[in-house]
Each structure stands twice: as structure tokens, then as C-alpha cells.
SELOBA-356590 format. One record per residue (C-alpha): residue in one letter; residue number from 0; y, z negated, x. Coordinates in nm, 2 decimals, decimal comma. Layout:
<atoms>
+------+-----+--------+--------+--------+
: code : pos :      Y :      Z :      X :
+------+-----+--------+--------+--------+
:    a : NUM :      Y :      Z :      X :
...
+------+-----+--------+--------+--------+
</atoms>
This chain:
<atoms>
+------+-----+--------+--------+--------+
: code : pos :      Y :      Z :      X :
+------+-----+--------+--------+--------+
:    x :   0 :   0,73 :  -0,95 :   0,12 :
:    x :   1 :   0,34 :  -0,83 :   0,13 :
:    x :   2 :   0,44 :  -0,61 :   0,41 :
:    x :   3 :   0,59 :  -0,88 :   0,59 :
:    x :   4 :   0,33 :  -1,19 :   0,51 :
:    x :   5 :   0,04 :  -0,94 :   0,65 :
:    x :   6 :   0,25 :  -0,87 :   0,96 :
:    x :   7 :   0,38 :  -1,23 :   1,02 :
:    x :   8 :   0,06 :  -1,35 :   0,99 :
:    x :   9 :  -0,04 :  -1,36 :   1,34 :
:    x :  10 :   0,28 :  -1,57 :   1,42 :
:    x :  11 :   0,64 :  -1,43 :   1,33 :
:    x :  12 :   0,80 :  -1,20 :   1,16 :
:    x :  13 :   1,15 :  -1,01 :   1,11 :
:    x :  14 :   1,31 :  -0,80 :   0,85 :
:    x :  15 :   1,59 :  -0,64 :   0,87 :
:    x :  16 :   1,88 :  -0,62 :   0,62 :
:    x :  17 :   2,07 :  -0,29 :   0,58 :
:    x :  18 :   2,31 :  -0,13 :   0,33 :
:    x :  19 :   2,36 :   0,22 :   0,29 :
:    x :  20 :   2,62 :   0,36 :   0,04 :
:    x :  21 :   2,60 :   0,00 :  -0,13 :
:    x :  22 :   2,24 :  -0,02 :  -0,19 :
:    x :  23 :   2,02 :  -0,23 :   0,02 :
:    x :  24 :   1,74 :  -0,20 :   0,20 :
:    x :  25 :   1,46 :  -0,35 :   0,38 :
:    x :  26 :   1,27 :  -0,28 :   0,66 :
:    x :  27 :   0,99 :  -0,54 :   0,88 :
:    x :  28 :   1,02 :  -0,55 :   1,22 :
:    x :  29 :   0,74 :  -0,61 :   1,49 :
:    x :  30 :   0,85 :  -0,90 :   1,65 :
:    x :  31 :   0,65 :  -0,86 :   1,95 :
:    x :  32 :   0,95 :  -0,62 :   2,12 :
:    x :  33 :   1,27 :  -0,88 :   1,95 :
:    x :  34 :   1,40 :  -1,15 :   2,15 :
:    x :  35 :   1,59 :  -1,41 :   1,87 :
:    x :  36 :   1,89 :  -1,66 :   2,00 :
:    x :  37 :   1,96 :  -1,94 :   1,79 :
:    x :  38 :   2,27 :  -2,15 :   1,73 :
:    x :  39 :   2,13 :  -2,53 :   1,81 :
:    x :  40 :   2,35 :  -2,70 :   1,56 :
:    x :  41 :   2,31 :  -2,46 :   1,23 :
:    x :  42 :   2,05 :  -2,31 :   1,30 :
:    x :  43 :   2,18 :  -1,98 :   1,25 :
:    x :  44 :   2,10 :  -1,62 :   1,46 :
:    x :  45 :   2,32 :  -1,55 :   1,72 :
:    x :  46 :   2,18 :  -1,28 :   1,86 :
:    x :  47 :   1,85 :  -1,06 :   1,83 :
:    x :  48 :   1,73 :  -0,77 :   2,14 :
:    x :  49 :   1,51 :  -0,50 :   2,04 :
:    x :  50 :   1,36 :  -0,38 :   2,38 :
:    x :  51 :   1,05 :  -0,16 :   2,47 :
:    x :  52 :   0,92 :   0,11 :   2,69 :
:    x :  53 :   0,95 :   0,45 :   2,56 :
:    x :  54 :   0,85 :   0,79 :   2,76 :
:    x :  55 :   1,08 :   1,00 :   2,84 :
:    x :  56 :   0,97 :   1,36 :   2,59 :
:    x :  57 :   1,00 :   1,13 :   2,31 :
:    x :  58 :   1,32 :   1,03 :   2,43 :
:    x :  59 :   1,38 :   1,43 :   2,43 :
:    x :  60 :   1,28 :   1,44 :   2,10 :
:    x :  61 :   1,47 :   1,16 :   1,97 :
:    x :  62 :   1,82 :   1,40 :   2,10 :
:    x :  63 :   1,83 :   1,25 :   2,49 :
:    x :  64 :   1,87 :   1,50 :   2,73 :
:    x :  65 :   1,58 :   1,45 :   2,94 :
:    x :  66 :   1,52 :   1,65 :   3,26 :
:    x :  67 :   1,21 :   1,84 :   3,30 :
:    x :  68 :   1,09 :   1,62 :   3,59 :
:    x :  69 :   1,16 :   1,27 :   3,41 :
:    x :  70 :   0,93 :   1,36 :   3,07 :
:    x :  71 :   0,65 :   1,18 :   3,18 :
:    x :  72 :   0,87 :   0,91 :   3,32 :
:    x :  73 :   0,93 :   0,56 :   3,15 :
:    x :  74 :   1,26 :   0,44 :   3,00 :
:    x :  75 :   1,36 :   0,09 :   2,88 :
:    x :  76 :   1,50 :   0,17 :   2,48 :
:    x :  77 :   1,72 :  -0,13 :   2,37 :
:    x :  78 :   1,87 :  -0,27 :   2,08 :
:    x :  79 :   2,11 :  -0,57 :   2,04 :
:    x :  80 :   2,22 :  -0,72 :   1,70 :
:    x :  81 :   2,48 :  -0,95 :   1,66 :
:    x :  82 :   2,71 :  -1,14 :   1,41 :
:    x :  83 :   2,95 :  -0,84 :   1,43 :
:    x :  84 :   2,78 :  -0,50 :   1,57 :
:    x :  85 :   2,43 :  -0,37 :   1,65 :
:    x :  86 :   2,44 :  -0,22 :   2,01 :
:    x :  87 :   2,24 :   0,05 :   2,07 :
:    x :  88 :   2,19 :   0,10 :   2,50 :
:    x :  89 :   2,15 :   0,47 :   2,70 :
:    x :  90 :   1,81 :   0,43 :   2,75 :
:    x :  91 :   1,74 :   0,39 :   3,17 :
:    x :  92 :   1,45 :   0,46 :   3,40 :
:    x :  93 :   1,24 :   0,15 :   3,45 :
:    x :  94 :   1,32 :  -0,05 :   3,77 :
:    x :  95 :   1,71 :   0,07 :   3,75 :
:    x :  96 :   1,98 :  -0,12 :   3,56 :
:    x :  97 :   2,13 :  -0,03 :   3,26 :
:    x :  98 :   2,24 :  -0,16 :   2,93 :
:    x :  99 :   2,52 :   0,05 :   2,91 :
:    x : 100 :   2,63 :   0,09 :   2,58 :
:    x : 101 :   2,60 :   0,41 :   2,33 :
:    x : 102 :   2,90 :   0,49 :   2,15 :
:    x : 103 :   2,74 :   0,74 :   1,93 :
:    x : 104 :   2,41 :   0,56 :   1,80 :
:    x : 105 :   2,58 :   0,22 :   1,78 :
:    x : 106 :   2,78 :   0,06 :   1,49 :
:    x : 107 :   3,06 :  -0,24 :   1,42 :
:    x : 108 :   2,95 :  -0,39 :   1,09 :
:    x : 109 :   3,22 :  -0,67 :   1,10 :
:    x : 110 :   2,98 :  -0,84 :   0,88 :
:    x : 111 :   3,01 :  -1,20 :   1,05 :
:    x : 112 :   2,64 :  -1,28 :   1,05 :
:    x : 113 :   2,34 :  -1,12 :   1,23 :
:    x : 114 :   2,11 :  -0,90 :   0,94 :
:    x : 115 :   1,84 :  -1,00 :   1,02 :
:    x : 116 :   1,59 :  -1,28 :   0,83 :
:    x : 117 :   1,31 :  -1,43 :   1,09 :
:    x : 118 :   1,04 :  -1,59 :   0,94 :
:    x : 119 :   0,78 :  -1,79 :   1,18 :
:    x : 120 :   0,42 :  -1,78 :   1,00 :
:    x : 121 :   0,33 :  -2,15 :   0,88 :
:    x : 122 :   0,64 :  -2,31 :   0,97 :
:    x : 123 :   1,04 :  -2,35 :   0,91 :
:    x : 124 :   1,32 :  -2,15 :   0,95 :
:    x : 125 :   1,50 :  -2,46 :   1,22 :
:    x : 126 :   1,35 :  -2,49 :   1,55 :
:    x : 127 :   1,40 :  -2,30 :   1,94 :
:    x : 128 :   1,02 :  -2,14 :   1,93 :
:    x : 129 :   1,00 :  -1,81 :   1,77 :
:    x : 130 :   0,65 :  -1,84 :   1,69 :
:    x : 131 :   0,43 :  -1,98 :   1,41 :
:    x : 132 :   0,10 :  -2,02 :   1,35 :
:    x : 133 :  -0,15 :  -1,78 :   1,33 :
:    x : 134 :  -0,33 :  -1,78 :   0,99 :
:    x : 135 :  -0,67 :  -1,68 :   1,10 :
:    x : 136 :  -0,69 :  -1,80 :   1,49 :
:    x : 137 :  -0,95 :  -2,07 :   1,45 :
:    x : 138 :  -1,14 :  -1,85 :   1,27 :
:    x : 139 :  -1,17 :  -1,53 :   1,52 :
:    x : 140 :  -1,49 :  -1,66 :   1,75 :
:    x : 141 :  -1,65 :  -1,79 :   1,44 :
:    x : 142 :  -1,62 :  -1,46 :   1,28 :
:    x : 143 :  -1,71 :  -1,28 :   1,62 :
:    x : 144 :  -2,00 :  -1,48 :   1,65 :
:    x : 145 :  -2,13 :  -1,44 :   1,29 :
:    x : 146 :  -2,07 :  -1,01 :   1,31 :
:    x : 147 :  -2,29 :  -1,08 :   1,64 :
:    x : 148 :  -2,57 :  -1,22 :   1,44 :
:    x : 149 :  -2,56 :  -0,97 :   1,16 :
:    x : 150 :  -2,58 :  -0,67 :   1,41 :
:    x : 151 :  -2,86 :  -0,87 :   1,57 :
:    x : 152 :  -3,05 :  -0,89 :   1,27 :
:    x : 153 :  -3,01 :  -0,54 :   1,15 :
:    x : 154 :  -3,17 :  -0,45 :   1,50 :
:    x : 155 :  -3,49 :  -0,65 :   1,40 :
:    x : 156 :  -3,51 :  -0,54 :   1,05 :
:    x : 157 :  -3,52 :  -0,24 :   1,17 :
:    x : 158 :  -3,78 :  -0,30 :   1,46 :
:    x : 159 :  -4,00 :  -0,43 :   1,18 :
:    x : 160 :  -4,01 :  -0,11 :   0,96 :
:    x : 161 :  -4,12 :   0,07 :   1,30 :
:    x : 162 :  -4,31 :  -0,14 :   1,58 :
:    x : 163 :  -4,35 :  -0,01 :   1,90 :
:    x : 164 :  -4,69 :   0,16 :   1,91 :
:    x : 165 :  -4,85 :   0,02 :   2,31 :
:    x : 166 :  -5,16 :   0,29 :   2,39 :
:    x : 167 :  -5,41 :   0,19 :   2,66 :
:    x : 168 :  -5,55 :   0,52 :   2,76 :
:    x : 169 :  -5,80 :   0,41 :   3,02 :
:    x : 170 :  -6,01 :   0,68 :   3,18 :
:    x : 171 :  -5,73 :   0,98 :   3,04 :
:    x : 172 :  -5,62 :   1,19 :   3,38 :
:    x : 173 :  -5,30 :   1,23 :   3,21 :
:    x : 174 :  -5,23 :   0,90 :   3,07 :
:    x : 175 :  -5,13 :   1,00 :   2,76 :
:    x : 176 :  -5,32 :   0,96 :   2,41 :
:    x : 177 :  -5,41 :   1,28 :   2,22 :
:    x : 178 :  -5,35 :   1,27 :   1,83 :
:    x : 179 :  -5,63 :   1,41 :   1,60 :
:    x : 180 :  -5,57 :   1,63 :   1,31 :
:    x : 181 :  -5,43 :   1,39 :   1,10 :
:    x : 182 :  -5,08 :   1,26 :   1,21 :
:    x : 183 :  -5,21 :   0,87 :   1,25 :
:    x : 184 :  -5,54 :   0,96 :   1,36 :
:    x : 185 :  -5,55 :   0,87 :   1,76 :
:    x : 186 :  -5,79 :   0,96 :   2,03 :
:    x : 187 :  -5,89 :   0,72 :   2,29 :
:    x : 188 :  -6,15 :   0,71 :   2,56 :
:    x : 189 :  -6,39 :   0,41 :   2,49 :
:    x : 190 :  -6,20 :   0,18 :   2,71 :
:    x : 191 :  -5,87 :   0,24 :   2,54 :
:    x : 192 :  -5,67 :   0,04 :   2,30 :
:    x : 193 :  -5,39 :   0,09 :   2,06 :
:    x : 194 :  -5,14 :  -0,16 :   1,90 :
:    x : 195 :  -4,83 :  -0,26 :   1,73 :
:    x : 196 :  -4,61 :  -0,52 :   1,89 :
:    x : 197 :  -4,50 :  -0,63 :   1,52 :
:    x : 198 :  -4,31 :  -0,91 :   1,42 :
:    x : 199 :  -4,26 :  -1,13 :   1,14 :
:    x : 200 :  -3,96 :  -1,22 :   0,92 :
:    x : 201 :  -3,91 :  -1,61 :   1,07 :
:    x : 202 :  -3,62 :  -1,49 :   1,27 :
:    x : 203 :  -3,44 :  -1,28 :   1,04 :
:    x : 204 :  -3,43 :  -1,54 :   0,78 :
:    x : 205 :  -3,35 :  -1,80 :   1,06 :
:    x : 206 :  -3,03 :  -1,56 :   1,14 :
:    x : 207 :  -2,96 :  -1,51 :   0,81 :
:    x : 208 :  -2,92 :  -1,93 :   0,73 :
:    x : 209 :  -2,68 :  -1,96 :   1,04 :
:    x : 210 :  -2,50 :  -1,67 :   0,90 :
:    x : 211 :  -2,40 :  -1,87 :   0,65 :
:    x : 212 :  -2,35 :  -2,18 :   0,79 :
:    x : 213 :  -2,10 :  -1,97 :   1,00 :
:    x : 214 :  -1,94 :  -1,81 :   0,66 :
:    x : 215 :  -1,87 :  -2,18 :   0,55 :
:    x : 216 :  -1,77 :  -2,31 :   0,90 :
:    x : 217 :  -1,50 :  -2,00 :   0,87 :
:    x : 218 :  -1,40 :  -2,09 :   0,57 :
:    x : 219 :  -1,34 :  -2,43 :   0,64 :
:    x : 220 :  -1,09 :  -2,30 :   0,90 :
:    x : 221 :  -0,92 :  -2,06 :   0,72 :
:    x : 222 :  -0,87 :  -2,32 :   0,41 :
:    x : 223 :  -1,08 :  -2,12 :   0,22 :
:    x : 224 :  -1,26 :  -2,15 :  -0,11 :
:    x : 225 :  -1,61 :  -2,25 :  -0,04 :
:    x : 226 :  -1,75 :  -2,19 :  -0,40 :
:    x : 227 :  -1,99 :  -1,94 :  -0,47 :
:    x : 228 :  -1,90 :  -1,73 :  -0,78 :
:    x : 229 :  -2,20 :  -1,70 :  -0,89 :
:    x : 230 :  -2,35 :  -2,06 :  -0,92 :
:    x : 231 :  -2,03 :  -2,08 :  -1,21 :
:    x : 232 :  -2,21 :  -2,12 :  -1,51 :
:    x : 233 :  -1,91 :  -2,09 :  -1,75 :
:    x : 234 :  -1,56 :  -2,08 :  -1,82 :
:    x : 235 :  -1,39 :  -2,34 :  -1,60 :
:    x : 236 :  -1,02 :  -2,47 :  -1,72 :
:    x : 237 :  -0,68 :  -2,40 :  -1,52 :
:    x : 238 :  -0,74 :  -2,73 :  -1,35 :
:    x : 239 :  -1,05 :  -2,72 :  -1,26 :
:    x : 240 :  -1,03 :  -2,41 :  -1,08 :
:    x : 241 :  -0,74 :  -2,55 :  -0,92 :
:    x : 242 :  -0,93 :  -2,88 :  -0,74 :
:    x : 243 :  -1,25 :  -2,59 :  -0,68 :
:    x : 244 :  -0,97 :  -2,40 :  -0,42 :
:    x : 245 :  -0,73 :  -2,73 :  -0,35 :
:    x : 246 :  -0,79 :  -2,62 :   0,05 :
:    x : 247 :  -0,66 :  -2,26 :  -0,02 :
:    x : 248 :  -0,41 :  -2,40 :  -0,25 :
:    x : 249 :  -0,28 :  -2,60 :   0,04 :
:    x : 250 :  -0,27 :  -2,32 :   0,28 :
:    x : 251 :  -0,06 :  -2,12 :   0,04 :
:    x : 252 :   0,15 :  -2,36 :  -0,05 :
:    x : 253 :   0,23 :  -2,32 :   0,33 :
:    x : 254 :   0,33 :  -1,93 :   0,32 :
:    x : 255 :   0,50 :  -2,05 :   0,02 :
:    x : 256 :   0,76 :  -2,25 :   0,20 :
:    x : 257 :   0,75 :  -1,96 :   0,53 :
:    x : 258 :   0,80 :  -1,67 :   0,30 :
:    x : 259 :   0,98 :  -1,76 :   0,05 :
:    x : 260 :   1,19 :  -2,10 :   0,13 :
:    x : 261 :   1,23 :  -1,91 :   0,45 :
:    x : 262 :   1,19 :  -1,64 :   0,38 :
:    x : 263 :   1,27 :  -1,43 :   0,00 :
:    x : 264 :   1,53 :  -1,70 :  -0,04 :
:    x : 265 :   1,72 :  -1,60 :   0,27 :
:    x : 266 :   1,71 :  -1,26 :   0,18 :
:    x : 267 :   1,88 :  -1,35 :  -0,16 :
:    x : 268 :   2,14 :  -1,59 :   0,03 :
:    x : 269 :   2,21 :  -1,27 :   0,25 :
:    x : 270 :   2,26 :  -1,04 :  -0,05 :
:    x : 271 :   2,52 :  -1,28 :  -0,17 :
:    x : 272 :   2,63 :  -1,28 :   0,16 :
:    x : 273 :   2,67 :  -0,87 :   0,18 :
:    x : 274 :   2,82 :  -0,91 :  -0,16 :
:    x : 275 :   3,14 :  -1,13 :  -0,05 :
:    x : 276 :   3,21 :  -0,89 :   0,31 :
:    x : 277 :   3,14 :  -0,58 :   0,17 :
:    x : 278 :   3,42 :  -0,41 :   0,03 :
:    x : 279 :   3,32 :  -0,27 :  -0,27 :
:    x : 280 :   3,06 :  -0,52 :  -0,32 :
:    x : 281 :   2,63 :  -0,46 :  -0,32 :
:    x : 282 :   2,46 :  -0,19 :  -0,54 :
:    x : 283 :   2,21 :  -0,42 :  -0,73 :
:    x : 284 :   2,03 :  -0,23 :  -1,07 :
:    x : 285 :   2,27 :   0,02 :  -1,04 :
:    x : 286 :   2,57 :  -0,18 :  -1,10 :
:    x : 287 :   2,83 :  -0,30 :  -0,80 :
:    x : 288 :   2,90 :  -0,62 :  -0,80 :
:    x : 289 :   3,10 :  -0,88 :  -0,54 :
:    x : 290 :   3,11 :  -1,25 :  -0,47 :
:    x : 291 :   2,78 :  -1,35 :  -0,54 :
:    x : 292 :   2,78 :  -1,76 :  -0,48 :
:    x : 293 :   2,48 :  -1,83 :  -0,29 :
:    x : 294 :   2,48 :  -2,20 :  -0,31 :
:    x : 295 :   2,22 :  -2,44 :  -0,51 :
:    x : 296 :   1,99 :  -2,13 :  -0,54 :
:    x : 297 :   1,60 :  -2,20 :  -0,55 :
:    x : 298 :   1,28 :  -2,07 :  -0,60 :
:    x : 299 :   1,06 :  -2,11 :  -0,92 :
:    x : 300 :   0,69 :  -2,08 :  -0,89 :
:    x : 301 :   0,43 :  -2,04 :  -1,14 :
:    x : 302 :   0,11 :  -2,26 :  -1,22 :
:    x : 303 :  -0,17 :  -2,10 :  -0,96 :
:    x : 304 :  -0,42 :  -2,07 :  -1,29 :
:    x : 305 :  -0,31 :  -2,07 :  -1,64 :
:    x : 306 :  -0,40 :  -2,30 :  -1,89 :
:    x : 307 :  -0,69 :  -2,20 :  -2,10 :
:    x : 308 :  -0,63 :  -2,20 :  -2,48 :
:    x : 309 :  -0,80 :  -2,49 :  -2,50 :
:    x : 310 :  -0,54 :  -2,65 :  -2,29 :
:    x : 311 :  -0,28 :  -2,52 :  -2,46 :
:    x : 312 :  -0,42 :  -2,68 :  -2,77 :
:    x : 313 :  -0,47 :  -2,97 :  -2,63 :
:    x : 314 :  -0,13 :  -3,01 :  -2,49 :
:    x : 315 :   0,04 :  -2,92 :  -2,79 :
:    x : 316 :  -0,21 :  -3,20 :  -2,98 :
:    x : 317 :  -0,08 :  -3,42 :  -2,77 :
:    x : 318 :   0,29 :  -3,30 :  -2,77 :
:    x : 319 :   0,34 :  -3,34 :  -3,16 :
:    x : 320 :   0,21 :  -3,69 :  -3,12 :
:    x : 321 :   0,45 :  -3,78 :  -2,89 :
:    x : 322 :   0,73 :  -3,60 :  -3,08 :
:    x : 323 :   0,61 :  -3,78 :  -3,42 :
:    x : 324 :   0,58 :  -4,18 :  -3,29 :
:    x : 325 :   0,93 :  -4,11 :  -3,09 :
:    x : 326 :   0,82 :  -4,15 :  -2,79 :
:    x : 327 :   0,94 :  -3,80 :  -2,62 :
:    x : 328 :   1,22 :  -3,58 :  -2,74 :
:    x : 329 :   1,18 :  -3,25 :  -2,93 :
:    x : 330 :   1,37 :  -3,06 :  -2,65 :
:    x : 331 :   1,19 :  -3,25 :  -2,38 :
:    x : 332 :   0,85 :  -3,09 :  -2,52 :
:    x : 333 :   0,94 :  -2,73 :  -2,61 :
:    x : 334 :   1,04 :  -2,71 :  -2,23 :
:    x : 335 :   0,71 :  -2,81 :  -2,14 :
:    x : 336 :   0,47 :  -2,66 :  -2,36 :
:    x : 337 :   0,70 :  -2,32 :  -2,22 :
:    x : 338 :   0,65 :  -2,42 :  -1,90 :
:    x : 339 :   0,24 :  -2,48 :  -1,88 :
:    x : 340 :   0,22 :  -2,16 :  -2,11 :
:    x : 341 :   0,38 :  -1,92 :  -1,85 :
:    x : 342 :   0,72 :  -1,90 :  -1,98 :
:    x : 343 :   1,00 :  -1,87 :  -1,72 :
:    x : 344 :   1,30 :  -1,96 :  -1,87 :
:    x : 345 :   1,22 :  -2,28 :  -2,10 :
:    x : 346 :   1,57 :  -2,32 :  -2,17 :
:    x : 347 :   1,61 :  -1,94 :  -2,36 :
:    x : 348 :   1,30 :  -2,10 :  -2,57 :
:    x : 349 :   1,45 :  -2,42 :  -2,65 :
:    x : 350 :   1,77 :  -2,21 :  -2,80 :
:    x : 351 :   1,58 :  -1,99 :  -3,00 :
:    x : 352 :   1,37 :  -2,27 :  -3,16 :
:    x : 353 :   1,72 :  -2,45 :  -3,24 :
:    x : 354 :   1,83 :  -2,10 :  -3,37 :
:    x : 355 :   1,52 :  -2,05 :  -3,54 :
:    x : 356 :   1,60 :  -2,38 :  -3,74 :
:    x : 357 :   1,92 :  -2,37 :  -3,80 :
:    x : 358 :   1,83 :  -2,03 :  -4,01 :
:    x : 359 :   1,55 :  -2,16 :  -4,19 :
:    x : 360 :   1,75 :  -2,49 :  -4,32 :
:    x : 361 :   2,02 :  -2,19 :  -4,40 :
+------+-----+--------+--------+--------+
</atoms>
């Protein structure tokens, strides 16, 4: 899911679902060569084409037999999924027609439902457009412009530690200045001249400060954190750091609903889905198993900073209160003090405290 979040970040993208000998696998796709088809009432792939140019030696290569006299030529290389086989096409010479299909590099899955999961970047699995946002688009001539004025000001940094040295030579025949024994020692006829066309620091500094109003303008694009690390002068609690990044917060939160809403979650809905067609079932930690249900399944995310201990301390403070004047239940805290410390399953923790108690009364 890296993999495909850095790849589907400048829009879409698709990863396919394949078992071999029971076990699955995973691969991202580029979805700048896949065409997707989508059923308008459920949503659901129809159809997904895999097409791109491909020369013909590596066509040779790949098993085709190429003549000598089409190597450098291009072929169209296609690819068809659909709910019941992937169709692999004899690849043809481009401006010919073709399609025709490949017996021996296709196969009939039966499997009822295209393998493949797209995700669009930034938005939701329903809709006709492919495509989702880019993540970083706003930000590209910003960040264009700010390398632009970096390189510029390296130039005259450097042009400061060594000024151009301007010589008038005047009555020289040659027109060129004779050095003396020493290496900065210069001779000059009378009328002649020598100096430095220096420059101060003004403009570096002034590129520097719209450097950074640049950096922030970026940042402000790409819902970044605009806090500098450094001006932190102590430990800062899970919830304070969480309102200091409440812009990035809500840009993830984003690729939180496209990969994994849209995303992991339909991978595990397809896994359960391979599980029921399959006919021995799908290889999952070694063991085969069948008829996975795939209904009311969800995702569980954790806290984006953990609690500090003195959060935990304070929320337990302020549990036991509650607990001890009646006005929450014992179960109802155990499940959150679990949950704000980082424990997944609160319910596991809520049966071995009852366990726990029913020992020590034994």
C-alpha cells in the first residue's frame, strides 16, 4: 500500500489481484496504459485494457517470432481483464488491426469479478472519471520557482568569494596587464586602473526571505505542517501536536478514505471474494481456508500521536471518578483508557480484567 499511495499519487492507481497455487499476490499497475469500464449502477469493474507500444526485439525476446526486418518496428501489446478471463492479444504492427486473441498467454479464471482494485488519489471508489487528484499539483511552480531562486543565489554567493577583476591597461601595446613577482602584485602603466566589480550580501539575503515565503506558500498547498521544529521549546502533548499539523491531518485523513476505504478494504473484500470461488479456498498464514464473509467489515485506525503519560494519568484520574460517583460504567472505561493507550482490541482487555477479578475474589 506504500507502493501504491507513492504511485497513485499523481492521480490513480491499480493493483492487481492474483493467486498462484492458493497464495495471493499483489502487484501495482501504472495506470497510465489501463483503460477501466464501470458498471453505472453498482459501481463495479466491467472491464479493464492494458495497451501500449512495445518494439518489436523485445517482443523477440519476450518468445514472439519477430522477423529480422520488423525488430525496430512498433507493435501495439494488449491486455484485457474481465469478470471471467484476462485476454492476452498477438501483438500487431501499429496502423494495422488486430486484437486477435492468444490462446497460449491468456487464461479463464471463471472468477465472476474483474481482479483488479482501482483507487483514484483523493477521491472515491463511485464515479465515471478514472482520475483523482494529484497530491502535489498546486505545489509544482511554487517549488520550481523556489529551486530557481536557490540556484540563483548560489550563483552570487559564489560571485562574491571571487569578483571579476576589470584591468584598464592604457598605453600597453598588447592590452594585457603584466603580474609582478608576487601573484597579486599587478603592473600598470600610469594611466591604468584595476578593480573588483564586488557586490554586497543585500540580494542574497533578499532571495533567501522569498525562499521562505515560498517554503510556507508550498506548504500551505500541500496541507503541510508549517511549524518549525526547532522554535519547540518542550515536550508538547498528543493533542497538541495534533491541532500544530490539523492541515496535514486533514490531507491524510483524505488518503485515508482513497487507500484504505477504497482501497486495503477492497483488497480484503476481494480476498474473501477469492476465498468463496476458489476451489480449495485462499492460502492465508499458511493455512487454506474458504468462505470468508466479507460483509460489515471496517477499518480501525489509530490516534495520529499518542497520549503522553501525563495524559494517560490524567485520563485515568478522571476515569476512576467517574467510575466511583456512578456516572460511567466500569466496562465503558476500561474500553477507553485501552483505546487512547494504543490498545487494539479493548474488548480482549475488558475480558481479562473481568478474569483477572474473578481470580482474585477466588
Amino acid at each position: 500500500m506504500m507502493e501504491a499511495a507513492t504511485v497513485g499519487s499523481i492521480g490513480s492507481v491499480a493493483v492487481l489481484f492474483e493467486v498462484s497455487a492458493g497464495v495471493p499476490k499483489l502487484s501495482v499497475l501504472d495506470t497510465a496504459y489501463l483503460t477501466p469500464f464501470w458498471d453505472d449502477v453498482s459501481g463495479e469493474l466491467l472491464r479493464v485494457e492494458e495497451r501500449f507500444l512495445v518494439r518489436g526485439r523485445d517482443l523477440a525476446v519476450q518468445g514472439y517470432a519477430i522477423g529480422e526486418d520488423l525488430l525496430g518496428a512498433q507493435f501495439w501489446w494488449q491486455r484485457v481483464w474481465t469478470p471471467m478471463d484476462c485476454a492476452v492479444s498477438v501483438p500487431w504492427l501499429v496502423g494495422m488491426d488486430g486484437g486477435v486473441r492468444d490462446e497460449s498467454r491468456s487464461v479463464r479464471h471463471g472468477l465472476g469479478f474483474v481482479p483488479i482494485v482501482w483507487i483514484r488519489n483523493l477521491g472515491g471508489r463511485q464515479g465515471r472519471d478514472p482520475e483523482g487528484e494529484c497530491t502535489f499539483e498546486r505545489a509544482i511552480d511554487t517549488v520550481i520557482e523556489a529551486d530557481y531562486l536557490l540556484s540563483q543565489a548560489g550563483r552570487g554567493l559564489k560571485y562574491g568569494s571571487d569578483p571579476t577583476l576589470v584591468l584598464k591597461t592604457g598605453g600597453f601595446s598588447d592590452g594585457v596587464a603584466h603580474q609582478g613577482g608576487a601573484s597579486s602584485a599587478l603592473t600598470l602603466p600610469p594611466e591604468g586602473d584595476a578593480k573588483l566589480l564586488e557586490i554586497n550580501g543585500n540580494a542574497a539575503g533578499a532571495v533567501l526571505e522569498h525562499y521562505r515565503e515560498l517554503r510556507q506558500i508550498a506548504l500551505e498547498q500541500l496541507h503541510g505542517n508549517r511549524a518549525h521544529g526547532d522554535r519547540i521549546s518542550g515536550v508538547q502533548s498528543g493533542k497538541a501536536m495534533e491541532m500544530m499539523c490539523q492541515p496535514l491531518i486533514w490531507l491524510v485523513d483524505r488518503l485515508r478514505h482513497s487507500y484504505g476505504e477504497s482501497g486495503l478494504q477492497a483488497i480484503y473484500r476481494m480476498a474473501c471474494r477469492f476465498s468463496c470461488v476458489l476451489e480449495n479456498g485462499l492460502r492465508l498464514g499458511g493455512v487454506l481456508v474458504k468462505d470468508l464473509p466479507y460483509c460489515r467489515m471496517t477499518l480501525r485506525w489509530p490516534a495520529w500521536f499518542p497520549a503522553t503519560d501525563p495524559e494517560l494519568l490524567s485520563l485515568a484520574q478522571g476515569l476512576v471518578t467517574a467510575v466511583s460517583n456512578g456516572i460511567l460504567s466500569r466496562e465503558t472505561a476500561v474500553r477507553m483508557y485501552a483505546t487512547a493507550s494504543g490498545n487494539s482490541d479493548p474488548d480482549t482487555e475488558w475480558r481479562l480484567l473481568e478474569n483477572w477479578v474473578a481470580s482474585d475474589d477466588a
